[in-house]
N, C-alpha and C positions, 0 to 999 in steps of 0.2 A: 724617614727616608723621603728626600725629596724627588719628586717626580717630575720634569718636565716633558710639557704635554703639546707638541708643535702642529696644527690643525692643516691637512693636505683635502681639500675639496671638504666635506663631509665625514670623514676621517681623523678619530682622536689616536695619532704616533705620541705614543709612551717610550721614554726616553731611561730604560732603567740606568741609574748611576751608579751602580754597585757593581763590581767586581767579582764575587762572590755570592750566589743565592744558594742560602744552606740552613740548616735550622738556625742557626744563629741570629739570623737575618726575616726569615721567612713571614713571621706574624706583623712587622714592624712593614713588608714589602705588601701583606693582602691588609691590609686597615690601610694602607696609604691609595692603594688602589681602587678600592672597594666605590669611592665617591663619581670615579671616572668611569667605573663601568655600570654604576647607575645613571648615572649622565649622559652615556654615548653606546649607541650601538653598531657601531661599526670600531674597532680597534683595534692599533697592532702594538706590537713590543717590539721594538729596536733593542737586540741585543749584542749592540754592537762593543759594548763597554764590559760586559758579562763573560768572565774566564771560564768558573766553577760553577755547576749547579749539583746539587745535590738531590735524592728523592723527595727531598719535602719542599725543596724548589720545583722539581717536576709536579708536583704534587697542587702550587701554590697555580703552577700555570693551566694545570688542567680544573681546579676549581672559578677558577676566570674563565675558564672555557665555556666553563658549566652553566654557571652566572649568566652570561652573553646568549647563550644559544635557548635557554629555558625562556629568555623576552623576543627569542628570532635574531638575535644580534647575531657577530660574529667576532672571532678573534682570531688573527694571523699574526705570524711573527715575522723577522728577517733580520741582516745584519748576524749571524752567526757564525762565531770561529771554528775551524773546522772541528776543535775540540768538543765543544760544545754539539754542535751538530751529530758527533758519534757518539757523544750520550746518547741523543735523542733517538738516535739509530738502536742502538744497542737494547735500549728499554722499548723498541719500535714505537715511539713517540710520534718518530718523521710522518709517520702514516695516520695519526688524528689531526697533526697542524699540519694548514701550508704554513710554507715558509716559503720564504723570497730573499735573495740576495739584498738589496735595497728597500729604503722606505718608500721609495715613489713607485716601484714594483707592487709592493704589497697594497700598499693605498688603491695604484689601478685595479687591480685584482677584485676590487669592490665594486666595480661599474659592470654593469648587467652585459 
């Protein structure tokens, strides 16, 4: 999985390209990951491109959570279709991440 990774101030915007995060998908999306959030403490996921997620997708974003917050990092999301969004609602997701509408949202959101 390719990741593209677009730098806003001090801020690593992770650009997921998949359509789908589901077990299918899921180990091939946290190994591809894994190097950027050792690299960067501050990061968001653009999921602007993401229809379906599934638990082990939910699953894949709360271990990046994990990852980031145990060095002090953080990780926010944004770009979410309303579908997606009531996942996050439904498994009360919404209430561990922010989320933001926009990248440039979520990036300011990191300024003290």
């Amino acid at each position: 999985m390719d990741l593209a990774i677009e730098k806003i101030g001090g801020v690593a915007v992770v650009q997921l390209p998949a359509k789908d995060l589901d077990a299918a998908n899921t180990a091939e999306f946290k190994s591809a990951v894994a190097p950027i959030l050792k690299a960067h403490s501050k990061v968001v996921f653009d999921l602007s491109q993401l229809r379906f997620i599934d638990s082990s997708g939910l699953g894949a974003f709360l271990s990046c959570l994990r990852q980031l917050s145990t060095r002090g990092g953080e990780l926010k999301l944004c770009g979410m279709s309303t579908q997606i969004y009531q996942t996050f609602e439904l498994v009360r997701m919404h209430k561990i991440f922010d989320i933001y509408d926009t990248k440039s949202e979520a990036a300011e959101a990191f300024q003290p």
